[in-house]
N, CA, C and O of each residue as an XYZ file, in Angstrom:
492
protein
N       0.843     -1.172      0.000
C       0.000      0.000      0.000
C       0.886      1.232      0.000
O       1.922      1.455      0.626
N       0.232      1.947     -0.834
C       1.296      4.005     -1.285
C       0.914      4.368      0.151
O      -0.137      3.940      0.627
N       1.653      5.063      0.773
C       1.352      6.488      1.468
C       2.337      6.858      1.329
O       3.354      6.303      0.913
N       1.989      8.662      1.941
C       3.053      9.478      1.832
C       4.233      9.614      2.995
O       5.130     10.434      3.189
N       3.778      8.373      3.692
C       4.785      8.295      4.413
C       6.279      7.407      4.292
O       7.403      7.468      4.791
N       5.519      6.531      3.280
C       6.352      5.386      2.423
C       7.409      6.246      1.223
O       8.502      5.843      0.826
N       6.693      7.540      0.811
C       7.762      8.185      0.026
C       8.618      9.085      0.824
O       9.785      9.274      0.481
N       8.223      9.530      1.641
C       8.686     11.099      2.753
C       9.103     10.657      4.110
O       9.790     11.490      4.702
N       8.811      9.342      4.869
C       8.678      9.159      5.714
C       7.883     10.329      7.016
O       7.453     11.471      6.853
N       7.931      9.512      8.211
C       6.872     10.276      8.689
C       7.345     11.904      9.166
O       8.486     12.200      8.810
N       6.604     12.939      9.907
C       6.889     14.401      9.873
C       7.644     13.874     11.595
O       7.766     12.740     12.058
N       7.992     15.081     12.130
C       9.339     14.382     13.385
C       7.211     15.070     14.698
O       6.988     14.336     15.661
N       6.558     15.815     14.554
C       5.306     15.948     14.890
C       4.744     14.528     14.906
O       4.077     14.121     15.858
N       5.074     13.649     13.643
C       3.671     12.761     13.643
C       4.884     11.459     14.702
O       4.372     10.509     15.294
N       6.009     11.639     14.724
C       6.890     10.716     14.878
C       6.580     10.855     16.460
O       6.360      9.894     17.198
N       6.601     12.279     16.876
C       6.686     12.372     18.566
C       4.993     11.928     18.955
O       4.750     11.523     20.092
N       3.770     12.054     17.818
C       2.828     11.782     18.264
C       2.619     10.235     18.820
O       2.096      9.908     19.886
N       3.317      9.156     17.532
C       3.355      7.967     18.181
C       3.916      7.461     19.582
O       3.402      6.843     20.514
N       5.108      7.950     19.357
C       6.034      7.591     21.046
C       4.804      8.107     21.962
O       4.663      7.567     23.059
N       3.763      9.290     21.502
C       2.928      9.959     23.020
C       1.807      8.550     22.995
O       1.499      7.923     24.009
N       1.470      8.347     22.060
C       0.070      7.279     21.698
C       0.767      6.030     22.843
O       0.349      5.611     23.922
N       1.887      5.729     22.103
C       2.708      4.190     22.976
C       2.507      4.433     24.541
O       2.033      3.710     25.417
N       3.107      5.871     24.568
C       3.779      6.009     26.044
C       1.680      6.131     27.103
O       1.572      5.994     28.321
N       0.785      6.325     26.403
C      -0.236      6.044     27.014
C      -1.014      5.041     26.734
O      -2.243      5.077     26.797
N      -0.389      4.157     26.433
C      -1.186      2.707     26.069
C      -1.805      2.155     25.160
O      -2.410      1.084     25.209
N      -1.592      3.357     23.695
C      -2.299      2.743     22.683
C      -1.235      2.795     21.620
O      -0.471      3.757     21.543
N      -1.192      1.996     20.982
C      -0.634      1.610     19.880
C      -0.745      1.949     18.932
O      -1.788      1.584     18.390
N       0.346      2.975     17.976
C       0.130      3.704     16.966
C      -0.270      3.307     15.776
O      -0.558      4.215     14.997
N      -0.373      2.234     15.402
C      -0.770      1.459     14.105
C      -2.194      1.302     14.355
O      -2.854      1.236     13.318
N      -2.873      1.222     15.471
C      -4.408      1.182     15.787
C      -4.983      3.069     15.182
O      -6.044      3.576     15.547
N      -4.435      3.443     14.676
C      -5.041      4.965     14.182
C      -4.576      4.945     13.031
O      -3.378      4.705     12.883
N      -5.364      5.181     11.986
C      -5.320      5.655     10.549
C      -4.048      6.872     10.488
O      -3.801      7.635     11.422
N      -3.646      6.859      9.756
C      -2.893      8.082      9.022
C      -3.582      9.272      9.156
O      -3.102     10.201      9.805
N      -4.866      9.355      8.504
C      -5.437     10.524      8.397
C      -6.259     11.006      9.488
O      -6.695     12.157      9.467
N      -6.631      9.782     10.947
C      -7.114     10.014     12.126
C      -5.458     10.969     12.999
O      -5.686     11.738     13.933
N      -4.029     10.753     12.534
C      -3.401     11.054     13.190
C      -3.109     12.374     12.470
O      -2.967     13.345     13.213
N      -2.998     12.571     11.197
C      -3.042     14.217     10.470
C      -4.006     15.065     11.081
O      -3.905     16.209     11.523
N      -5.005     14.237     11.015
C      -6.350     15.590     11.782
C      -6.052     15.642     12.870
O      -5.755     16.834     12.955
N      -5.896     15.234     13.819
C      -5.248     15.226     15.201
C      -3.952     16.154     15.185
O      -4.178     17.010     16.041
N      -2.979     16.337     14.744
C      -1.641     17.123     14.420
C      -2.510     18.519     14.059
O      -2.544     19.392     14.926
N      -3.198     18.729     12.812
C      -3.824     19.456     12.347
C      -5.269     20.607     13.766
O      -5.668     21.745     14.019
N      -5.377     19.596     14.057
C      -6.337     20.166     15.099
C      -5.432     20.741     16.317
O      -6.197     21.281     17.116
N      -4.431     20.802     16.642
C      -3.671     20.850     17.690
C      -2.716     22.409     17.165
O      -2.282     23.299     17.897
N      -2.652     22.321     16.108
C      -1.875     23.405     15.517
C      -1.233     23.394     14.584
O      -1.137     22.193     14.336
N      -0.616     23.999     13.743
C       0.913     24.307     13.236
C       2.234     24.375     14.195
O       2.572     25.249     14.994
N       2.821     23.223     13.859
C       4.216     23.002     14.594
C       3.918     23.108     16.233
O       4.418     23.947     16.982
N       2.885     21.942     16.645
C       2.897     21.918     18.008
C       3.909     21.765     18.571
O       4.804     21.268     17.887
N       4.205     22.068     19.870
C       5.274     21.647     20.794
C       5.124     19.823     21.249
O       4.125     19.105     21.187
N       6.299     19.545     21.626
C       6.338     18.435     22.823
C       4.737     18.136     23.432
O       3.921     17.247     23.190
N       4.721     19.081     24.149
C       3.559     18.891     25.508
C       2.144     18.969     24.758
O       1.305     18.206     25.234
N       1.710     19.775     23.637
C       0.993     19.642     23.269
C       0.877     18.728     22.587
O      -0.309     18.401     22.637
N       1.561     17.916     21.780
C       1.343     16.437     21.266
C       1.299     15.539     22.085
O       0.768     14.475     21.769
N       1.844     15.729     23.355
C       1.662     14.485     24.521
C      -0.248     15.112     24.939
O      -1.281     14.465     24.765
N      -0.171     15.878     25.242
C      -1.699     16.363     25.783
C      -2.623     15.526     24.596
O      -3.165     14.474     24.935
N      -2.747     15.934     23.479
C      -3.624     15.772     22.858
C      -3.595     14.197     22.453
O      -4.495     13.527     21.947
N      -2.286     13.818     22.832
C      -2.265     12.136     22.495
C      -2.989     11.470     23.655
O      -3.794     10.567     23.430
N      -2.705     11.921     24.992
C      -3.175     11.753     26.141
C      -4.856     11.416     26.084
O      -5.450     10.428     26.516
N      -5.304     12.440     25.490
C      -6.729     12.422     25.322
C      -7.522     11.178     24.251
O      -8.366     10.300     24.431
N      -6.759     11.652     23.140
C      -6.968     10.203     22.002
C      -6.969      9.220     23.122
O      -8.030      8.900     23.659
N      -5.830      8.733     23.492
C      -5.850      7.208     23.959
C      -6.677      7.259     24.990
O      -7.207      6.149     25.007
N      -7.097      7.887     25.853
C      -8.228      7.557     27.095
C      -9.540      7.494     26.785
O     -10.374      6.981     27.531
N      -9.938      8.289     25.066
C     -10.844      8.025     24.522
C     -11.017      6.817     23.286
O     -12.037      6.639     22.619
N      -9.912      6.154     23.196
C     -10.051      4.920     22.297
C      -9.597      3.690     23.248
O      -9.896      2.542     22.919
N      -8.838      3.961     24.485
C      -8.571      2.629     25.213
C      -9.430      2.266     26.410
O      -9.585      1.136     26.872
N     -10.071      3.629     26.924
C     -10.812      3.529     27.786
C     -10.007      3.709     29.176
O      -8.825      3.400     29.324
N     -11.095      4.426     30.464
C     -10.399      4.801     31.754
C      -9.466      3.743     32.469
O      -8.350      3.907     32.962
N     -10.510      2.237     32.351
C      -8.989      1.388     33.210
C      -7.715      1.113     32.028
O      -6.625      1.099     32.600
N      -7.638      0.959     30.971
C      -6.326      0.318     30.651
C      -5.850      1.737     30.842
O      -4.810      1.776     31.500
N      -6.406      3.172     30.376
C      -5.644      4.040     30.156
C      -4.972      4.320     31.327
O      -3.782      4.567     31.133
N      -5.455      4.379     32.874
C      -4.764      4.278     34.171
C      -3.920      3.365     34.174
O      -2.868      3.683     34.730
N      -3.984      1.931     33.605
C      -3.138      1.370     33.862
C      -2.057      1.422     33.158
O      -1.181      0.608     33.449
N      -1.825      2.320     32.117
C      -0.587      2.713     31.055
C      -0.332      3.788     31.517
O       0.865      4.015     31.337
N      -1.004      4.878     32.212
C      -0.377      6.175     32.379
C      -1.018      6.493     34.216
O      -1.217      7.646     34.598
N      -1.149      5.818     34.726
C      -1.478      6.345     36.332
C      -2.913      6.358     36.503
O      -3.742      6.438     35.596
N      -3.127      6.276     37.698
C      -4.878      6.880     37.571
C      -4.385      8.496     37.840
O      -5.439      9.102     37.650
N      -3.564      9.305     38.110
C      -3.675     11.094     38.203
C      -3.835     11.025     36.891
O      -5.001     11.217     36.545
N      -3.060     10.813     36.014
C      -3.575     10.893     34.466
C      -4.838     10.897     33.674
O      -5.375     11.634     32.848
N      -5.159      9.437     34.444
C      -6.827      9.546     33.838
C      -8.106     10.433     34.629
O      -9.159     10.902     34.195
N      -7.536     10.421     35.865
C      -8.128     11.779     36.295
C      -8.317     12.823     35.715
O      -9.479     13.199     35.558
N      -7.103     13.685     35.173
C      -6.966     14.845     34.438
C      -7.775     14.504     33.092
O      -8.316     15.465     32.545
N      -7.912     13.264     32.512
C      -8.379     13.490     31.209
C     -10.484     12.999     31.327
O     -11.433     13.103     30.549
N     -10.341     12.611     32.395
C     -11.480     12.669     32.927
C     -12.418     14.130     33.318
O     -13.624     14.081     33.558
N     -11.752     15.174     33.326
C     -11.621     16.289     34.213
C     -11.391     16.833     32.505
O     -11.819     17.987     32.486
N     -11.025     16.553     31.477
C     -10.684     17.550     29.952
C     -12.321     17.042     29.522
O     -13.103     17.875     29.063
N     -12.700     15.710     29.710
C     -13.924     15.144     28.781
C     -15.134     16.220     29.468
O     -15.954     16.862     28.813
N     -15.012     16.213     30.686
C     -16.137     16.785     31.625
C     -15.687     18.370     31.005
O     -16.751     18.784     30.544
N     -14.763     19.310     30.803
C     -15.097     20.682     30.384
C     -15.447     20.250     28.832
O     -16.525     20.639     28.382
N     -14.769     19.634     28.180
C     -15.056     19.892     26.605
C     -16.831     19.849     26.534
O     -17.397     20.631     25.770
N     -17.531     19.008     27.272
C     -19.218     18.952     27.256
C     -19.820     20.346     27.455
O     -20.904     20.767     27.051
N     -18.520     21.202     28.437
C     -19.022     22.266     28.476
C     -18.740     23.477     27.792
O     -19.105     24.640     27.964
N     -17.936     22.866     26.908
C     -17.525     24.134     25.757
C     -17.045     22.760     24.438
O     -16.181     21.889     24.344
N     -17.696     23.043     23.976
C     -18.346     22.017     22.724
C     -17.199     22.713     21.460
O     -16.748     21.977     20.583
N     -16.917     23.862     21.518
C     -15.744     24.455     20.652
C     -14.064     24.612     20.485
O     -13.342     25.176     19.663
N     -13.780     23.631     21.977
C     -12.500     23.863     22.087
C     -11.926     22.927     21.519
O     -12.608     22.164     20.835
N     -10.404     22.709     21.654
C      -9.435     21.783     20.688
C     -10.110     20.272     21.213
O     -10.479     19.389     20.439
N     -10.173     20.206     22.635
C     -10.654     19.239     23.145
C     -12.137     18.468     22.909
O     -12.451     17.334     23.271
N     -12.581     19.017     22.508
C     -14.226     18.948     22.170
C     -13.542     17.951     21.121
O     -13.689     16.732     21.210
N     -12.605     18.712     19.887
C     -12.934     17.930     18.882
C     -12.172     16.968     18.339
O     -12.331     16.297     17.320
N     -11.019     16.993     19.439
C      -9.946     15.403     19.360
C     -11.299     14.514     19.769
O     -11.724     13.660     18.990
N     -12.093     14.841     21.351
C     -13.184     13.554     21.522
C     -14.297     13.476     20.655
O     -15.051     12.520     20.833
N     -14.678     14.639     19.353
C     -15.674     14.358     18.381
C     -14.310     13.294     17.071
O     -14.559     12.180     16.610
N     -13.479     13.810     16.897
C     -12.776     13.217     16.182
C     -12.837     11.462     16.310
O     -12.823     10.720     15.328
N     -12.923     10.887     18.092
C     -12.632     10.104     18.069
C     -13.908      9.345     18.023
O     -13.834      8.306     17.368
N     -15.300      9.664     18.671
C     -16.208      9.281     18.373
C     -16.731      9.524     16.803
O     -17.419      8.567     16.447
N     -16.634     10.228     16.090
C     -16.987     10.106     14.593
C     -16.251      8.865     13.527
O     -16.862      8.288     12.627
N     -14.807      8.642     13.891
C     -14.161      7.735     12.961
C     -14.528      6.516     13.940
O     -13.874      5.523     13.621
N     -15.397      6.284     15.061
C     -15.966      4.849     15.578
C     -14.796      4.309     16.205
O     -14.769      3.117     16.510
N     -13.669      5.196     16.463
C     -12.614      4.155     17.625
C     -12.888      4.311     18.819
O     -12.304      3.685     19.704
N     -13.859      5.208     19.053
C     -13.814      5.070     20.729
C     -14.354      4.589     21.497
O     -15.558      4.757     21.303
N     -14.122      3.916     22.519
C     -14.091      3.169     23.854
C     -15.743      2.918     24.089
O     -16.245      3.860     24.704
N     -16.458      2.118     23.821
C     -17.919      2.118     24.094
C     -18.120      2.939     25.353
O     -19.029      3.769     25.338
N     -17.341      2.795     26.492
C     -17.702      3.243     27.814
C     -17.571      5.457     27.637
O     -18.122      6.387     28.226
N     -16.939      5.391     26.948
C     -16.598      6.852     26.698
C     -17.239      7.325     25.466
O     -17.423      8.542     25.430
N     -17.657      6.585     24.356
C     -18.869      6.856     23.525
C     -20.336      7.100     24.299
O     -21.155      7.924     23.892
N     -20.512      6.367     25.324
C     -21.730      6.917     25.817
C     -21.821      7.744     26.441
O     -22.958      7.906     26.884
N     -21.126      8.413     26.725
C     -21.372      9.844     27.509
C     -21.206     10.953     26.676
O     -20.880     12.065     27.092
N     -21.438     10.654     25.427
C     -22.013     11.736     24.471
C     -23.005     11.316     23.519
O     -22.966     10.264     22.881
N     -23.837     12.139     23.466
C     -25.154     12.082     22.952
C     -24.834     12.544     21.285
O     -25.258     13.668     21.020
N     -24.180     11.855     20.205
C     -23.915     12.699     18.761
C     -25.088     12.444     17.960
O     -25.586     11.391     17.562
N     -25.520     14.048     17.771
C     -26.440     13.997     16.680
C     -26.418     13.081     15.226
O     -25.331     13.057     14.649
N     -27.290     12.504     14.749
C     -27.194     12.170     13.398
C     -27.119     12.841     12.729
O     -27.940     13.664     13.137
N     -26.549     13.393     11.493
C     -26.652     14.493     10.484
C     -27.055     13.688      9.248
O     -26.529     12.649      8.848
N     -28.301     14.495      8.603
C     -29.678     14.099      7.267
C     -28.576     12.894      6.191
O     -29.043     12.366      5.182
């Protein structure tokens, strides 16, 4: 199979995103290419370090779910991202809102963390 990662290899962004995915318990080959571009893309132009760990942080607690994700990164960890899901409900516009719409729309996320959002059908 072509990608553009097979001609270019990957960006040193999408490279630090995997090590963040691993380092919280999910496995970077379990996300599409283009689930991890929109993710990079949603986060910024030329994120930092911390912001690719943050926003990876969130992916994986919303595709692995609260216990494995405690058990790969602490329960203070899944606390905090427990504590990002609970504001994004309350501001539906922030970066965070839409890494967890991101992850509930492409269907990877965690049944237990899919139900605590109600997503409209669109016609």
């Amino acid at each position: 199979m072509l990608s553009i990662w097979s001609l270019f290899g990957p960006s040193r962004e999408r490279q630090r995103l995997d090590r963040a995915l691993r380092g919280h318990g999910l496995h970077p080959q379990l996300l599409s290419d283009a689930v991890k571009l929109t993710v990079l893309r949603l986060i910024g132009p030329r994120p930092d370090a911390a912001a690719i760990d943050e926003a990876a942080a969130l992916v994986a607690y919303c595709l692995v779910g609260p216990e494995d994700f405690a058990g790969a990164s602490g329960p203070e960890a899944a606390s905090a991202q427990e504590r990002r899901l609970a504001l994004a409900l309350e501001a539906p516009q922030g970066t965070d809102a839409r890494l967890i719409m991101l992850c509930l729309r492409s269907g990877l996320a965690e049944a237990s963390v899919a139900e605590r959002f109600e997503l409209e059908e669109s016609p």
